[in-house]
mmCIF entry with sequence, helices, sheets and N, C-alpha, C, O atoms, coordinates in Angstrom:
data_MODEL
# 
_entry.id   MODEL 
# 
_entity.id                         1 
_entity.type                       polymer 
_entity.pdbx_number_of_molecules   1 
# 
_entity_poly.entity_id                      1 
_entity_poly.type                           'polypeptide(L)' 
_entity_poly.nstd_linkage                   no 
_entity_poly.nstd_monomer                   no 
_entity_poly.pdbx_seq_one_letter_code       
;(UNK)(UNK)(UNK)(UNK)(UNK)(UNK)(UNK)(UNK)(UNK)(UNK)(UNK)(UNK)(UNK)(UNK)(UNK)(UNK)
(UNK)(UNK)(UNK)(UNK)(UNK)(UNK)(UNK)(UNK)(UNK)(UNK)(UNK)(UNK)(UNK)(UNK)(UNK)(UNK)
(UNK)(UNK)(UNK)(UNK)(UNK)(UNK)(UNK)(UNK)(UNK)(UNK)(UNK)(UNK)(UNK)
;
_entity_poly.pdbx_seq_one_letter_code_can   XXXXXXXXXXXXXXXXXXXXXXXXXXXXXXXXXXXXXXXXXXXXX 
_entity_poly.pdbx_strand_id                 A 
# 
loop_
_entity_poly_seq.entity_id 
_entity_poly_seq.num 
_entity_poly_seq.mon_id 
_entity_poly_seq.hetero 
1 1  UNK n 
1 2  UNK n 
1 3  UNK n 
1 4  UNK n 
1 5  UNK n 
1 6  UNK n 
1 7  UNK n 
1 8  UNK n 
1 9  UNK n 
1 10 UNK n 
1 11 UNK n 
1 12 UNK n 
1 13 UNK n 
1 14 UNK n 
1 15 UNK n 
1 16 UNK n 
1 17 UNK n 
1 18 UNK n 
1 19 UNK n 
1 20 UNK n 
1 21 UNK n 
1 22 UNK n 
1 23 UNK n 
1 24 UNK n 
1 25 UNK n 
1 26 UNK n 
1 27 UNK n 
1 28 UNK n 
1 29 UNK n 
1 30 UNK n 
1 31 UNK n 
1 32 UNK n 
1 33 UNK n 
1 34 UNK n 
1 35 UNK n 
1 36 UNK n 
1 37 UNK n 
1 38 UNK n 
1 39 UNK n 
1 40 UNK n 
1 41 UNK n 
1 42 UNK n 
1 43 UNK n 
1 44 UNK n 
1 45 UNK n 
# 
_struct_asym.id          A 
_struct_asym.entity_id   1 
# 
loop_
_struct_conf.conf_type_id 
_struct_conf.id 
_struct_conf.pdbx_PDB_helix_id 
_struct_conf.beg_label_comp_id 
_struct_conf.beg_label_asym_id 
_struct_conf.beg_label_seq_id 
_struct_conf.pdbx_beg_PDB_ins_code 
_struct_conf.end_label_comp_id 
_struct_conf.end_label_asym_id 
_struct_conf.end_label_seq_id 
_struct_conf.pdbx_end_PDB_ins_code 
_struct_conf.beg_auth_comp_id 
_struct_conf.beg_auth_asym_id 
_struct_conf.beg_auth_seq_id 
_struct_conf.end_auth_comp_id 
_struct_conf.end_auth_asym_id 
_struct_conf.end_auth_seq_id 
_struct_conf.pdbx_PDB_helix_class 
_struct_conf.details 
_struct_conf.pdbx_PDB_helix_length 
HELX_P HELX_P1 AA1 UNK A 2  ? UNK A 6  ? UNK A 2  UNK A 6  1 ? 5  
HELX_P HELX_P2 AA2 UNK A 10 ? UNK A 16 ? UNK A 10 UNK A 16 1 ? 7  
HELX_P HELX_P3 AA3 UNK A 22 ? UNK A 44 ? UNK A 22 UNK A 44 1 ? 23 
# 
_struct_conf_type.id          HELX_P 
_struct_conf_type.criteria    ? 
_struct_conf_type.reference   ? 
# 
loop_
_atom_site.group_PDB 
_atom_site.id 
_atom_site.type_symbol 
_atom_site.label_atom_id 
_atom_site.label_alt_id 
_atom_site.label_comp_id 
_atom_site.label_asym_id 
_atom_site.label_entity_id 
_atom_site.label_seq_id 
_atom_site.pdbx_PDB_ins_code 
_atom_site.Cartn_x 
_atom_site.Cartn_y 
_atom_site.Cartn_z 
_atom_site.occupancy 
_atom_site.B_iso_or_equiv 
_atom_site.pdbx_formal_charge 
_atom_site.auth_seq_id 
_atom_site.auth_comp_id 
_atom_site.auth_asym_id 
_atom_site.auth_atom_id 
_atom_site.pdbx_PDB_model_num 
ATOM 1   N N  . UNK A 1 1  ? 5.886  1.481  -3.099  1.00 0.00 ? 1  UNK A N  1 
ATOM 2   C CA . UNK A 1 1  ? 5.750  1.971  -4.466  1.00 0.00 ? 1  UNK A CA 1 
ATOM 3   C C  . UNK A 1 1  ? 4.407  2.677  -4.656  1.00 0.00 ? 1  UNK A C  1 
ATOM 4   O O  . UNK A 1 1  ? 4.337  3.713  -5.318  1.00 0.00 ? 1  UNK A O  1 
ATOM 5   N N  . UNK A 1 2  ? 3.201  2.041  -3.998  1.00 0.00 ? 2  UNK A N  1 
ATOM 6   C CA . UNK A 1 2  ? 2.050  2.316  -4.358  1.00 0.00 ? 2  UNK A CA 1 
ATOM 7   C C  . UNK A 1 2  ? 1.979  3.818  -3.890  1.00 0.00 ? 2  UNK A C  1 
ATOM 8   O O  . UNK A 1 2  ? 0.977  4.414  -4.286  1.00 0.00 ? 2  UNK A O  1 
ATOM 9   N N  . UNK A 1 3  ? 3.056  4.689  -2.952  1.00 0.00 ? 3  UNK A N  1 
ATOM 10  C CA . UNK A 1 3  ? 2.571  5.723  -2.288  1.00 0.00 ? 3  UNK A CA 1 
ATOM 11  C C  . UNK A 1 3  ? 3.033  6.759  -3.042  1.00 0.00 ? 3  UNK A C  1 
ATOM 12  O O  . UNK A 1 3  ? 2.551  7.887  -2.940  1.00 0.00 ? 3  UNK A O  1 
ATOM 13  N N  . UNK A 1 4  ? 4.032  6.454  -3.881  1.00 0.00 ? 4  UNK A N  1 
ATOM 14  C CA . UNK A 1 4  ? 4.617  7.232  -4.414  1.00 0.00 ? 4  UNK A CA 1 
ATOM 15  C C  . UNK A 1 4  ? 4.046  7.500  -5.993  1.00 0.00 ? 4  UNK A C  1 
ATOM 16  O O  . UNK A 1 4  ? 4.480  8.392  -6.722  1.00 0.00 ? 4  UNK A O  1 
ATOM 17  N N  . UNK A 1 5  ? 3.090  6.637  -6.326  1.00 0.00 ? 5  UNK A N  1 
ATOM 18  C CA . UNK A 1 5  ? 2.234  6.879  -7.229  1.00 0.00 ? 5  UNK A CA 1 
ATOM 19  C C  . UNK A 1 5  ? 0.952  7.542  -7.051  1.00 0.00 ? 5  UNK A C  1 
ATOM 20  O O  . UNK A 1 5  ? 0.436  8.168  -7.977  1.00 0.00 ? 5  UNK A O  1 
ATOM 21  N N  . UNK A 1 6  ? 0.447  7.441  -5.977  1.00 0.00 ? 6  UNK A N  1 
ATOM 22  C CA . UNK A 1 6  ? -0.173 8.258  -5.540  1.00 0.00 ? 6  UNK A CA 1 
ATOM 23  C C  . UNK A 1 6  ? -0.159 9.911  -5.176  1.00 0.00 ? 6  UNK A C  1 
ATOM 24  O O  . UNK A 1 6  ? -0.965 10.841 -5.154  1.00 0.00 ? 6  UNK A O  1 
ATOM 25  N N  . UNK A 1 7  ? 1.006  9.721  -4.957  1.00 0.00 ? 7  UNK A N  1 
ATOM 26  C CA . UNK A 1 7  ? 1.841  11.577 -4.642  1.00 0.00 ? 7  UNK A CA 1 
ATOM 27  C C  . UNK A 1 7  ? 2.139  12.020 -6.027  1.00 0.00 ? 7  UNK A C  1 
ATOM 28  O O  . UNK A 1 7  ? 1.944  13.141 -6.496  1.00 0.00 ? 7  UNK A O  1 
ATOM 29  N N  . UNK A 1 8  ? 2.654  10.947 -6.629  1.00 0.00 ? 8  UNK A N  1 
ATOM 30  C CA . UNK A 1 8  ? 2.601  11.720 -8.079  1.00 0.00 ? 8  UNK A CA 1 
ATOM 31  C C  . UNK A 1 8  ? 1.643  12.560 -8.865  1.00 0.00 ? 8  UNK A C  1 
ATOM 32  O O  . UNK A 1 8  ? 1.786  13.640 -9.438  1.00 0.00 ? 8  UNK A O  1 
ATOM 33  N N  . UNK A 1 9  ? 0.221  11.432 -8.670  1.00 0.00 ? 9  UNK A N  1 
ATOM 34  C CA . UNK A 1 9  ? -0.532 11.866 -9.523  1.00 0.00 ? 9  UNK A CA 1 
ATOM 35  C C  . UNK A 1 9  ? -1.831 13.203 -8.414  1.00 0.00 ? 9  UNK A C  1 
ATOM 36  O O  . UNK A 1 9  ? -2.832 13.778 -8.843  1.00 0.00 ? 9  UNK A O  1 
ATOM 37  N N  . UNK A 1 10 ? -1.338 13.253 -7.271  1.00 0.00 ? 10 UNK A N  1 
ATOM 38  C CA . UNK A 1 10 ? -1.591 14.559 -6.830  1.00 0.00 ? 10 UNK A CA 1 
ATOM 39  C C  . UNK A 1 10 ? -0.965 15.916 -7.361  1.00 0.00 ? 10 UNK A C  1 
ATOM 40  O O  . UNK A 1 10 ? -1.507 17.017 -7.465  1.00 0.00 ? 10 UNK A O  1 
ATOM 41  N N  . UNK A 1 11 ? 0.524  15.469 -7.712  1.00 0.00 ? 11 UNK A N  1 
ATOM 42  C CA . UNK A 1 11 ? 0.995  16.511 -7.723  1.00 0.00 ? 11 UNK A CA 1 
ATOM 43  C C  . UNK A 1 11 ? 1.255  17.221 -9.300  1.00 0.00 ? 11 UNK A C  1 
ATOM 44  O O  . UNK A 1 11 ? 1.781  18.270 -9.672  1.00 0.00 ? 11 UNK A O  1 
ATOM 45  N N  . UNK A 1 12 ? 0.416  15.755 -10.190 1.00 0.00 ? 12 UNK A N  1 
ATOM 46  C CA . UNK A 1 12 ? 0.700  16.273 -11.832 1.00 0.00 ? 12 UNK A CA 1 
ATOM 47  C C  . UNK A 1 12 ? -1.008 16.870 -11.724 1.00 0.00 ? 12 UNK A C  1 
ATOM 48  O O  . UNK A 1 12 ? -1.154 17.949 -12.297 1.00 0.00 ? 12 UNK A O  1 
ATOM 49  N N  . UNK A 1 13 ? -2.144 16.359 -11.139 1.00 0.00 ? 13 UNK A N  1 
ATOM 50  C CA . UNK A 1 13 ? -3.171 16.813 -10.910 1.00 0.00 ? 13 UNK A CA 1 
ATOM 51  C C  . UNK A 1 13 ? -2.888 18.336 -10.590 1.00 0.00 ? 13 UNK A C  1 
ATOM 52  O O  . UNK A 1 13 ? -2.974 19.027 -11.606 1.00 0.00 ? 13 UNK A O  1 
ATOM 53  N N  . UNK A 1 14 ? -2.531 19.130 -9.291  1.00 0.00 ? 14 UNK A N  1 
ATOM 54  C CA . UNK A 1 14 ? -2.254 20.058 -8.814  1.00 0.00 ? 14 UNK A CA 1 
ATOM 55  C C  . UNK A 1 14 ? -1.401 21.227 -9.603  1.00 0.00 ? 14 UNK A C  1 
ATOM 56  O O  . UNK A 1 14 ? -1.390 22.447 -9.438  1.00 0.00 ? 14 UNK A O  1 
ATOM 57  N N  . UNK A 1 15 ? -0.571 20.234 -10.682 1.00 0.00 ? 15 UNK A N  1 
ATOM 58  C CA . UNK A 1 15 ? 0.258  21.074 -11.449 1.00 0.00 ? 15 UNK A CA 1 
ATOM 59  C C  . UNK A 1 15 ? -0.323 21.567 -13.005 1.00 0.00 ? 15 UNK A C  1 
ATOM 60  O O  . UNK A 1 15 ? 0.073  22.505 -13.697 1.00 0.00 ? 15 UNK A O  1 
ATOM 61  N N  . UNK A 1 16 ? -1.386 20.594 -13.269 1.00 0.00 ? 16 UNK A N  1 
ATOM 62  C CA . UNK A 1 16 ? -1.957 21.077 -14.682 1.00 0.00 ? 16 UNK A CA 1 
ATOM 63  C C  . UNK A 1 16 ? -3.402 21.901 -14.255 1.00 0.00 ? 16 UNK A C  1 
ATOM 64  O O  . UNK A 1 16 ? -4.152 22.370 -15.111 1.00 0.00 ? 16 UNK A O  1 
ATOM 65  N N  . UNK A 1 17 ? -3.535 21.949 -13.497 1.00 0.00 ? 17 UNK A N  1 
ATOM 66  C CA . UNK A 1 17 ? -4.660 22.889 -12.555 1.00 0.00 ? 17 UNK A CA 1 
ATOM 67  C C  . UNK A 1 17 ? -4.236 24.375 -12.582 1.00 0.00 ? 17 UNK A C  1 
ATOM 68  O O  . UNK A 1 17 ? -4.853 25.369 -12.967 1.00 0.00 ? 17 UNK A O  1 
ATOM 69  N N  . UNK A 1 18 ? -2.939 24.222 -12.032 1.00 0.00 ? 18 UNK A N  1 
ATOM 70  C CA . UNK A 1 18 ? -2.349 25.585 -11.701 1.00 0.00 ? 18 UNK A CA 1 
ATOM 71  C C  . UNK A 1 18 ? -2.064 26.157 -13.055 1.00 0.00 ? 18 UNK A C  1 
ATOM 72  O O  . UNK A 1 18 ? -2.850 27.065 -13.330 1.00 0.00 ? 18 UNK A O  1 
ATOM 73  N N  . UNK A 1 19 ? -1.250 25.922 -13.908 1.00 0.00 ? 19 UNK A N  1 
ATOM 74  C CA . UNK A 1 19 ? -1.176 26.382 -14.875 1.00 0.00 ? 19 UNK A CA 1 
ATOM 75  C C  . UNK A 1 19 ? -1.378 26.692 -16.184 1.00 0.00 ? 19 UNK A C  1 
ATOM 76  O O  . UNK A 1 19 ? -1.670 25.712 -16.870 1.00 0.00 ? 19 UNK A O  1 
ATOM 77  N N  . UNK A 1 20 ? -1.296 28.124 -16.972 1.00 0.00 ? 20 UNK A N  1 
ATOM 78  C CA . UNK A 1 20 ? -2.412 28.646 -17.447 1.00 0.00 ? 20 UNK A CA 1 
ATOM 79  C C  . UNK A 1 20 ? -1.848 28.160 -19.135 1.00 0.00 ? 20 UNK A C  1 
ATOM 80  O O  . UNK A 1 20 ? -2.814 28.016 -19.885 1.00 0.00 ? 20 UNK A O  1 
ATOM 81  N N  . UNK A 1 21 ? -1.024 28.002 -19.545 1.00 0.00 ? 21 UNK A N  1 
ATOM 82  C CA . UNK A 1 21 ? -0.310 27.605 -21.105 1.00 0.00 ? 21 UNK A CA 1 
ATOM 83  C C  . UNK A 1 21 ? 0.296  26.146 -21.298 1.00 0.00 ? 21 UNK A C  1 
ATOM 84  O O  . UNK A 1 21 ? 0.553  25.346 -20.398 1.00 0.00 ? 21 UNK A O  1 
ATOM 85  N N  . UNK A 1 22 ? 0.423  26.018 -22.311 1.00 0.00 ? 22 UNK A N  1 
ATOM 86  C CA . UNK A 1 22 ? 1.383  24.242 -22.225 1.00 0.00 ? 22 UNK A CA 1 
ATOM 87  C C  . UNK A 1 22 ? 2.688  24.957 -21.898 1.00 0.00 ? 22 UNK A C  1 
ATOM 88  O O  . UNK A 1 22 ? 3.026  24.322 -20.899 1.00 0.00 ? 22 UNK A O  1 
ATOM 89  N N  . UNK A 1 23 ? 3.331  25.571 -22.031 1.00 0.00 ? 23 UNK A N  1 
ATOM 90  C CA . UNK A 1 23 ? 4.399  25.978 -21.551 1.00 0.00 ? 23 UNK A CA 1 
ATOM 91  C C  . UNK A 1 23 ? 4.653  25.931 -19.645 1.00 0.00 ? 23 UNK A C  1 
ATOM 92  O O  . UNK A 1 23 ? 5.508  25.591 -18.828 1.00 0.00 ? 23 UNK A O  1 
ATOM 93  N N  . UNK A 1 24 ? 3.719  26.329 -19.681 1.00 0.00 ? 24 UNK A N  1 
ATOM 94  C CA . UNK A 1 24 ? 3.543  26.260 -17.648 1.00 0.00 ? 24 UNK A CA 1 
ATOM 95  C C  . UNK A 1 24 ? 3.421  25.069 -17.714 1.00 0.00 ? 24 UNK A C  1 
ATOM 96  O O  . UNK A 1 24 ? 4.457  24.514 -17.349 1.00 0.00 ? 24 UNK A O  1 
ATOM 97  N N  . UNK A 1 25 ? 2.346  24.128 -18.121 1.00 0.00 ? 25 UNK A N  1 
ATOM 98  C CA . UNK A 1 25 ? 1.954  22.452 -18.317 1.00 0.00 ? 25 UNK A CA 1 
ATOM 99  C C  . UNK A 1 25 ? 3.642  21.966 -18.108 1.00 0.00 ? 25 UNK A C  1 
ATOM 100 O O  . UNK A 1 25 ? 4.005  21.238 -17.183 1.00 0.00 ? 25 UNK A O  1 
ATOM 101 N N  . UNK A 1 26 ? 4.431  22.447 -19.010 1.00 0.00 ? 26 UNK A N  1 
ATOM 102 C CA . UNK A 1 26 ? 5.733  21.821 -19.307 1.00 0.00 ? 26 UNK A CA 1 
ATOM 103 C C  . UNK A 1 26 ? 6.817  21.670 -18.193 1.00 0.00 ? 26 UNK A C  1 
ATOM 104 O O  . UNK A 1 26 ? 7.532  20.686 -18.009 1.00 0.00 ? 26 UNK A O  1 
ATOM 105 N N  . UNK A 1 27 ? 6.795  23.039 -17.366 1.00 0.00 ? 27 UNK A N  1 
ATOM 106 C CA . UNK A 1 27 ? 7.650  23.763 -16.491 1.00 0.00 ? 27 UNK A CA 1 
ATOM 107 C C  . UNK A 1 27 ? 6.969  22.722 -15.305 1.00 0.00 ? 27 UNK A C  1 
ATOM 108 O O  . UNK A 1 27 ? 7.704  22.207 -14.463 1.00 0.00 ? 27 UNK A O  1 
ATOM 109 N N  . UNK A 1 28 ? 5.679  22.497 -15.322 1.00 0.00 ? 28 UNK A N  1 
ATOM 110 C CA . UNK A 1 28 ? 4.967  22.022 -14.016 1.00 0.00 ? 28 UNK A CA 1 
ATOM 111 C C  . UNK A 1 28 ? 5.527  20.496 -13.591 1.00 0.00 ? 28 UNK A C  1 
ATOM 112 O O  . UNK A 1 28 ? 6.067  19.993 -12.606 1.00 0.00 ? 28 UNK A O  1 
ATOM 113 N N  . UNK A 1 29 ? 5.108  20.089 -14.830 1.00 0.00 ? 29 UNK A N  1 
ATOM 114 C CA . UNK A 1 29 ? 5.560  18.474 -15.468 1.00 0.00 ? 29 UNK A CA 1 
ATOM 115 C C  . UNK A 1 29 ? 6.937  18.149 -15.058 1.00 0.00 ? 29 UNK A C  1 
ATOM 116 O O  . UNK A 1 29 ? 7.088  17.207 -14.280 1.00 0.00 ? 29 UNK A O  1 
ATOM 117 N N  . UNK A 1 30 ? 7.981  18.818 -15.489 1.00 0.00 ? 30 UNK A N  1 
ATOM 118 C CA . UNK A 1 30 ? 9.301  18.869 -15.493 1.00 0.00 ? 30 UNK A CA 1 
ATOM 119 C C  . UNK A 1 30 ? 9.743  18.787 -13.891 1.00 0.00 ? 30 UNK A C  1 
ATOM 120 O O  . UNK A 1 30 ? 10.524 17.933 -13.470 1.00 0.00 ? 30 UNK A O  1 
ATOM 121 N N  . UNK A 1 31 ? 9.243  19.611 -13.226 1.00 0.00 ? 31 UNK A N  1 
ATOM 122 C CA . UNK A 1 31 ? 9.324  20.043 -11.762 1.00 0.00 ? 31 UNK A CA 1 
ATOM 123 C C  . UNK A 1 31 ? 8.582  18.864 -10.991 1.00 0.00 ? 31 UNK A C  1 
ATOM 124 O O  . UNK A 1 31 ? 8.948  18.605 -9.844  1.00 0.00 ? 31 UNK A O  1 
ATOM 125 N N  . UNK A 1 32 ? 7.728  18.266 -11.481 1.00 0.00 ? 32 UNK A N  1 
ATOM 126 C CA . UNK A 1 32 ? 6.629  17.224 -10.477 1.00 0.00 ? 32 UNK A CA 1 
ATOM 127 C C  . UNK A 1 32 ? 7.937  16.018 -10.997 1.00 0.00 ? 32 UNK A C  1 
ATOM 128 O O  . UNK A 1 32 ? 8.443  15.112 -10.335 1.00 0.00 ? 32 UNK A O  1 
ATOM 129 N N  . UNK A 1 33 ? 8.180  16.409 -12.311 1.00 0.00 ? 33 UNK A N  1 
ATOM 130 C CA . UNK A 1 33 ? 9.047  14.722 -12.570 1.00 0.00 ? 33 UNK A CA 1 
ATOM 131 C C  . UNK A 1 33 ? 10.375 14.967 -11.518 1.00 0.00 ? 33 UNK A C  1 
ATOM 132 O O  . UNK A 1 33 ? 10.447 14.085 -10.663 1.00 0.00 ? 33 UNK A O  1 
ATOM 133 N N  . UNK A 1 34 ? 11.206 15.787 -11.456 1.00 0.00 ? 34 UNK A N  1 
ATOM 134 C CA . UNK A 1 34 ? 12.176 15.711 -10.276 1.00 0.00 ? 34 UNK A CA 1 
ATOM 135 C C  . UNK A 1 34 ? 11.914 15.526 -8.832  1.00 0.00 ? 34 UNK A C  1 
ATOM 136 O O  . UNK A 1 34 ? 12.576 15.211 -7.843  1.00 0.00 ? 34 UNK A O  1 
ATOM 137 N N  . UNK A 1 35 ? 11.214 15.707 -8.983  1.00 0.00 ? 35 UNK A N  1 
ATOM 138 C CA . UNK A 1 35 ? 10.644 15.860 -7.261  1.00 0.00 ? 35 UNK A CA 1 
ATOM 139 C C  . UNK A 1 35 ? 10.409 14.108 -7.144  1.00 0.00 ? 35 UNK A C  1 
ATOM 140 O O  . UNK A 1 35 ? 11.335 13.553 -6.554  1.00 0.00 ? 35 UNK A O  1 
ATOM 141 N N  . UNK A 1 36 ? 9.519  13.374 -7.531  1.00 0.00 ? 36 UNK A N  1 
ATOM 142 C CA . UNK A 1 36 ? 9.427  12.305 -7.772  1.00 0.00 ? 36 UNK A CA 1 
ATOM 143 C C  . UNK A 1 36 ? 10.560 11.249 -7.932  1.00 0.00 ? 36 UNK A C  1 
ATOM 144 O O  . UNK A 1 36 ? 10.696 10.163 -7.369  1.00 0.00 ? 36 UNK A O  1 
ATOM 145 N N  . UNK A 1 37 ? 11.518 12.024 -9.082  1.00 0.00 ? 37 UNK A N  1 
ATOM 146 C CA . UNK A 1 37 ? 12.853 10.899 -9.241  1.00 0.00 ? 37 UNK A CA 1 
ATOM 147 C C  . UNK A 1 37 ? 13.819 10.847 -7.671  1.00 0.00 ? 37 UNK A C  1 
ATOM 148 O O  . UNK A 1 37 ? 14.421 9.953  -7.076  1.00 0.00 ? 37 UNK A O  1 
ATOM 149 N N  . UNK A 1 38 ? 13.522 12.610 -7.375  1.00 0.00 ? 38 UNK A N  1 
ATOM 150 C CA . UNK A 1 38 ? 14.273 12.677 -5.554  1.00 0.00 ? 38 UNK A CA 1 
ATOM 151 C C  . UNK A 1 38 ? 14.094 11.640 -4.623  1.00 0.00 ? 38 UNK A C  1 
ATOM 152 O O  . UNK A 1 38 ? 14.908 11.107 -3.869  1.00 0.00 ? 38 UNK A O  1 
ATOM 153 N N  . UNK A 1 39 ? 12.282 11.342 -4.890  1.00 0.00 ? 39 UNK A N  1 
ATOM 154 C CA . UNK A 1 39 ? 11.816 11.092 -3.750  1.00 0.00 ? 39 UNK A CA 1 
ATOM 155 C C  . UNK A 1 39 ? 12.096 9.507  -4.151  1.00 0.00 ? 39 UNK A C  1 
ATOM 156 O O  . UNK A 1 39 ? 12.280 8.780  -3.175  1.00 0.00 ? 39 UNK A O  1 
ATOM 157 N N  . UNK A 1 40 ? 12.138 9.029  -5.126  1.00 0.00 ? 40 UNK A N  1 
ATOM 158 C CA . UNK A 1 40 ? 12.574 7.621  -5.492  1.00 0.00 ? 40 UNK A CA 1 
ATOM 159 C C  . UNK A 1 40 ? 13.574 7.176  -5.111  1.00 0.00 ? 40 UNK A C  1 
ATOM 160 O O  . UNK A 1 40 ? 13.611 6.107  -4.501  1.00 0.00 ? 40 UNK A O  1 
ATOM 161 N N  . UNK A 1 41 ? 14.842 8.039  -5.436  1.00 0.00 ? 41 UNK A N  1 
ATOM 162 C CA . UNK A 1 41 ? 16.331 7.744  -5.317  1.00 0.00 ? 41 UNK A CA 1 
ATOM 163 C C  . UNK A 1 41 ? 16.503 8.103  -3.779  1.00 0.00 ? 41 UNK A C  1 
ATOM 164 O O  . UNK A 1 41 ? 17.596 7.867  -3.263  1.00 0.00 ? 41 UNK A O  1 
ATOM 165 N N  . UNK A 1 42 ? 15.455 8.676  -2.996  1.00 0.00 ? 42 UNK A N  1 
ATOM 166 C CA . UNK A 1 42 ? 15.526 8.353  -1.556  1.00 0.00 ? 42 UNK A CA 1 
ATOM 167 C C  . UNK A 1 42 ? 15.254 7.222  -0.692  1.00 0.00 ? 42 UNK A C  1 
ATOM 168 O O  . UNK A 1 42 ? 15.865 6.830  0.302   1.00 0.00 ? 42 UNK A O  1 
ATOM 169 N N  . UNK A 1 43 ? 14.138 6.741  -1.309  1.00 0.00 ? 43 UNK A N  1 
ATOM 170 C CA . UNK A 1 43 ? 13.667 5.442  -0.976  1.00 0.00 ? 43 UNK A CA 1 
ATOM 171 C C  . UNK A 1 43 ? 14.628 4.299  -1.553  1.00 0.00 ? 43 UNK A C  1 
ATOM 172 O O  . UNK A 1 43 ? 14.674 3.177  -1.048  1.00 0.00 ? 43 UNK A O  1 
ATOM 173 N N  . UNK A 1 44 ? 15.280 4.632  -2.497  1.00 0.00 ? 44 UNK A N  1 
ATOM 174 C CA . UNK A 1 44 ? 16.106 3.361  -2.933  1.00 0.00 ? 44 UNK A CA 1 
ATOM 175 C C  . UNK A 1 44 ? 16.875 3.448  -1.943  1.00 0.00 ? 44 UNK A C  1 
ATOM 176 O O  . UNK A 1 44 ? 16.879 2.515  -1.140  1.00 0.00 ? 44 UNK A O  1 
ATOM 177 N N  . UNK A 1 45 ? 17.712 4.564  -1.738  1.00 0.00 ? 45 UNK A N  1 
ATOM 178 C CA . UNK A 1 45 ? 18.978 4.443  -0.924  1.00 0.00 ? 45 UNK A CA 1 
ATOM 179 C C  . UNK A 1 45 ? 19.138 4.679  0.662   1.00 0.00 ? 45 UNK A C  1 
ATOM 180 O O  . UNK A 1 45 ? 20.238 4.545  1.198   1.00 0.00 ? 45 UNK A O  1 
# 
């Protein structure tokens, strides 16, 4: 669990960095949250 919290918060770090509006913020967010639920529902199963 602990690793995958860790990758997260690289990748919401990396994603509110990159982008320039809350709208990008949103798109970034949205995209880091799937990637995450993937990588969860991989490890579950």
């Amino acid at each position: 669990m602990r690793p995958i919290v860790i990758v997260a918060t690289l990748i919401a770090a990396l994603a509110l960095t990159a982008c320039n509006t809350v709208e990008g913020a949103g798109k970034d967010i949205s995209s880091s949250g799937k990637a995450i639920s993937k990588t969860a529902n991989d490890v579950k199963n």
